[in-house]
Structures are given as structure tokens and as C-alpha cells.
C-alpha positions in Angstrom: 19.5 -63.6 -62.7 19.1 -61.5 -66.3 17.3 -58.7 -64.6 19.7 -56.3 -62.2 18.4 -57.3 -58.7 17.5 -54.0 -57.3 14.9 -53.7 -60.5 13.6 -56.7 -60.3 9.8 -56.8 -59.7 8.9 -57.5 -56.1 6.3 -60.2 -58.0 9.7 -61.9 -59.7 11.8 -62.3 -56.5 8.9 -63.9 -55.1 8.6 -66.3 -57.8 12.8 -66.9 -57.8 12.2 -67.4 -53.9 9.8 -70.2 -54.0 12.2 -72.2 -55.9 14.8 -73.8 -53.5 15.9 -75.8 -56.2 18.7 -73.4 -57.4 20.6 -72.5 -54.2 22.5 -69.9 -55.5 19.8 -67.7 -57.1 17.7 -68.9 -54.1 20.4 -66.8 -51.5 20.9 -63.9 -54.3 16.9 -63.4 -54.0 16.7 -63.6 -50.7 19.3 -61.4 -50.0 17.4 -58.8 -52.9 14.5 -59.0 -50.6 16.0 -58.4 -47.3 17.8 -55.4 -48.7 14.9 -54.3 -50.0 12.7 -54.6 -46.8 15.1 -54.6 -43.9 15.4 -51.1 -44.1 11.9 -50.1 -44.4 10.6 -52.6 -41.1 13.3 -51.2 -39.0 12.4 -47.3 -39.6 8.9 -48.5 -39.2 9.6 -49.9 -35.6 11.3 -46.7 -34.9 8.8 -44.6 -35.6 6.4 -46.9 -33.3 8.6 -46.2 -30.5 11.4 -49.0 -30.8 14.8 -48.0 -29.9 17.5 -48.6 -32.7 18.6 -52.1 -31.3 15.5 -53.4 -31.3 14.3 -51.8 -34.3 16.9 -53.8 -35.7 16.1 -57.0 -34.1 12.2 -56.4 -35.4 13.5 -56.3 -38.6 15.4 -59.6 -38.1 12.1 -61.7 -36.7 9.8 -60.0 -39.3 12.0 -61.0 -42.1 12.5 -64.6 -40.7 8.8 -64.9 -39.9 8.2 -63.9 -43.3 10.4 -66.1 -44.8 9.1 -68.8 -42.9 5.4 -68.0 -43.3 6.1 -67.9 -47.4 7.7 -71.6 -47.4 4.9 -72.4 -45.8 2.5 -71.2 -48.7 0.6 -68.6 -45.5 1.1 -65.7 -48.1 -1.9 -65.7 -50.7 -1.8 -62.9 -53.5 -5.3 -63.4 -53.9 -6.1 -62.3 -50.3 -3.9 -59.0 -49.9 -0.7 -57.3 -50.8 2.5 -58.3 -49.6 3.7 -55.3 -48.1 0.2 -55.6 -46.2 1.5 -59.0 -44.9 4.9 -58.0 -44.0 3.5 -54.7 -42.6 1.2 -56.4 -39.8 4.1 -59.1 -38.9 6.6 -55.9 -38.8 3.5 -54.3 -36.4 2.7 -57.5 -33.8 6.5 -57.9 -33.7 6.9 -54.3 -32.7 4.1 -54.4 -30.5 5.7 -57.3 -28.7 9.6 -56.2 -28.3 7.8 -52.9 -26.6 5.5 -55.1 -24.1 8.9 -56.6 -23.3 11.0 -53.4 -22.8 8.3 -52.0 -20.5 8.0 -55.1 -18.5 11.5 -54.0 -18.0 11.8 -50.6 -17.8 8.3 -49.0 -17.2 7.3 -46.0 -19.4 5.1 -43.4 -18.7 3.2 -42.6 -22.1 1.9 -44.8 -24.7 4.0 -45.6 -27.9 2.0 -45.0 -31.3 2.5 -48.9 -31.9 -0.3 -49.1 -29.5 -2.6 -47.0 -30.5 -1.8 -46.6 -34.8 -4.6 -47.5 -36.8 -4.1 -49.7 -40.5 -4.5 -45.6 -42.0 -1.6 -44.7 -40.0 0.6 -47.6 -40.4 0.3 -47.7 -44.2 1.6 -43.6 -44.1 4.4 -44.6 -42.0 5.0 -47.9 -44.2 5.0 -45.6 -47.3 6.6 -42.7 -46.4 9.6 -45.0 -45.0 9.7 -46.9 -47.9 10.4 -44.0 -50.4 13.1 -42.9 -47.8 14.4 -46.5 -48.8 14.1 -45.8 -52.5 15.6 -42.6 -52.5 18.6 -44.2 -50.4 19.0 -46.8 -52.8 18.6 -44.7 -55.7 21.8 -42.2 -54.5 23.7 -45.8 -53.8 23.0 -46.4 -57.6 24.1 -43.2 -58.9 27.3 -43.0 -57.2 28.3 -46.6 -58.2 27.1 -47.1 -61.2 25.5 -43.8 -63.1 29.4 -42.8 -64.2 28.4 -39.3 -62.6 31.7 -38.1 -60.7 31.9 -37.6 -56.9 32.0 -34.0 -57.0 28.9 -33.4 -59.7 26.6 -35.4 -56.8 27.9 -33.8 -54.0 27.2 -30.7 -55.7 23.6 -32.0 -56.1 23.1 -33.0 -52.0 24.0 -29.5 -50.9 22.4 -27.8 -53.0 19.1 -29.4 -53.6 18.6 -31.6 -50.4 20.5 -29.6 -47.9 19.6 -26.3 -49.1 23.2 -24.7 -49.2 23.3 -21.8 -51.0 24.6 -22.6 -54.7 27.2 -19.6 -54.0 28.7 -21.6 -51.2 28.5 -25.5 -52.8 30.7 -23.3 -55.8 33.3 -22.7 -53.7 33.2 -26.1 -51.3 33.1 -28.1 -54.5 35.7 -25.8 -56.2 33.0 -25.3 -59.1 31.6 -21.9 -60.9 27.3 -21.2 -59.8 26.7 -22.4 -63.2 28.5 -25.8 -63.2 26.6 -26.3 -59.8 23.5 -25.7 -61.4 24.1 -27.6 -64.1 24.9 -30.2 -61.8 22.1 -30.3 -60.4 19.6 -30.3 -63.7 22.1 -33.4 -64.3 22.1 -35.7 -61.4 18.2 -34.5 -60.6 17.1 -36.3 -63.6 19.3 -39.7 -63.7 18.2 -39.6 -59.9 13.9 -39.0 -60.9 14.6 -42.1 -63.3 16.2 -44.3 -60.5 13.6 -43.8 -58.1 10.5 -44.2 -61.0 12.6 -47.9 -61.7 13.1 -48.7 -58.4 9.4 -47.6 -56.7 7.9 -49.6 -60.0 9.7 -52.7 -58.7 8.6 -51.8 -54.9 5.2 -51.6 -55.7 4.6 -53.7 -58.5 3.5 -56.6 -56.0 2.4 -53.5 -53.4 
């Protein structure tokens, strides 16, 4: 596909998905795109009151509505973003596996799916999404940014745990100035990642 898929422009795996010509690329896109958004819809639904299970099957009928929906030519550019798009199918569908679970098992308070305006839903949308990015972005690192295991874990305790850098020296077998070193090192390769990989995100955002 030239382009590594996680970098490719959310604009240029729409374009590679609307030709079903070349089956292969075709699945490789698709699969881009549902690794790219799967994770997003799901903590979405979550945080609109879904439980995990059905989080993940609102992911599932989003994505195969969407999927749908685009073979269908429903998605215009011209008339809105496509995160926009996805975001209000990943919303109805959420709405509707919640109607369904209290037709089951009554609750007693209202789920913020109900009652979330667009304002709220784009926060969650976004704020979710650079969870994504940043998930993806430590995926990248350790398996392909030739930085060793020990350097990165180094990093996670000590800049997004908050251990103190005395303590990651001696779980990492590592002197205070070799963690902090690490830490200047896999901070920046990790600040270029995300910039590549939110660019691609957003550039059809």
C-alpha cells in the first residue's frame, strides 16, 4: 500500500476503500480503519453507560453500518466530517443497545447517552480518540522504534505512572540518570508518533 497503514491519511483509506476492485488492498484498508476506529466507538459507548460486552457489540454494528452506509455513497465530505458520521451512528447504536438492556433489566438513573448533547459527545469522541493514538503510538515504539524493553518501561513508570525515578532505577536495574535519560529519549520518539498518527486521524476529521 506504499504508505505504512497506521499513517495513512484517514482521506486515503477512504479513497483505497471505495475501490473493491483490488480485494486484497480492499481487506488491508478495511482492516486499517477498523483498527483505527474500533477502539475509539467502543470507549465511547462505555462512557455513555454500555457495559464492556455491549460496548463491544456497538462497535461491531457502527462499523458495519458504516461500512455499509459508505458502499452506498450515504457519506458526503461536502456535508460533514467523517468522524461526525461515525460519531452519531456510534450514538443511535448506543442509544439503542441501552433501550434494550433496560427493557431487560430496569435501571434506576439515566445514562449520559440520553441526555449528552453534540458539545459533549464530540469531548468524549476526542478525548477517547487520543487515548487510541497514544495506545497505538506505545504499540509503535515497542515494535518498531528499536528502543529496548527496559528503556520504555523505564519511561511508563516514571513519566505516566509517576514512580519515583529512585525506585524505576532500581526495578529496571538502571542508575537515576539512565532513567532520566530514558525518559528525554522515548518522550520524544513517542511526541513524534502521536503528531504522525493524530495528523492521519484528523486529516479527514
Amino acid at each position: 500500500m506504499g504508505v505504512a497503514v497506521t499513517t495513512r491519511t484517514t482521506t486515503q483509506l477512504l479513497d483505497a476503500l471505495r475501490d473493491q476492485s483490488n480485494q486484497p488492498v480492499w481487506s488491508q484498508t478495511w482492516a486499517a480503519i477498523d483498527a483505527r476506529y474500533r477502539p475509539v466507538i467502543a470507549a465511547l459507548a462505555r462512557r455513555l453507560g454500555a457495559t464492556d460486552a455491549d460496548a463491544d457489540e456497538v462497535a461491531q454494528q457502527t462499523l458495519s453500518e458504516f461500512v455499509k452506509g459508505y458502499a452506498q455513497d450515504h457519506y458526503d465530505r461536502k456535508k460533514g466530517r467523517l468522524s461526525s458520521w461515525i460519531l452519531g451512528i456510534a450514538h443511535h447504536t448506543t442509544l439503542r443497545m441501552l433501550k434494550v438492556a433496560q427493557r431487560v433489566k430496569p435501571a434506576s438513573h439515566t445514562h449520559l447517552a440520553e441526555v449528552a448533547d453534540e458539545s459533549a459527545l464530540r469531548s468524549i469522541w476526542t478525548d477517547e480518540r487520543d487515548r487510541a493514538i497514544l495506545a497505538q503510538a506505545m504499540a509503535e515504539l515497542r515494535s518498531s522504534s528499536g528502543v529496548d524493553e527496559r528503556t520504555i518501561n523505564a519511561f511508563e513508570l516514571v513519566a505516566l505512572r509517576g514512580v519515583p525515578a529512585t525506585e524505576v532505577a532500581n526495578q529496571c536495574q538502571m542508575t537515576v540518570d539512565q532513567v532520566y535519560v530514558a525518559k528525554s529519549r522515548v518522550t520524544k520518539k513517542l511526541r513524534e508518533l502521536v503528531e504522525t498518527l493524530t495528523k492521519a486521524f484528523e486529516e479527514d476529521e
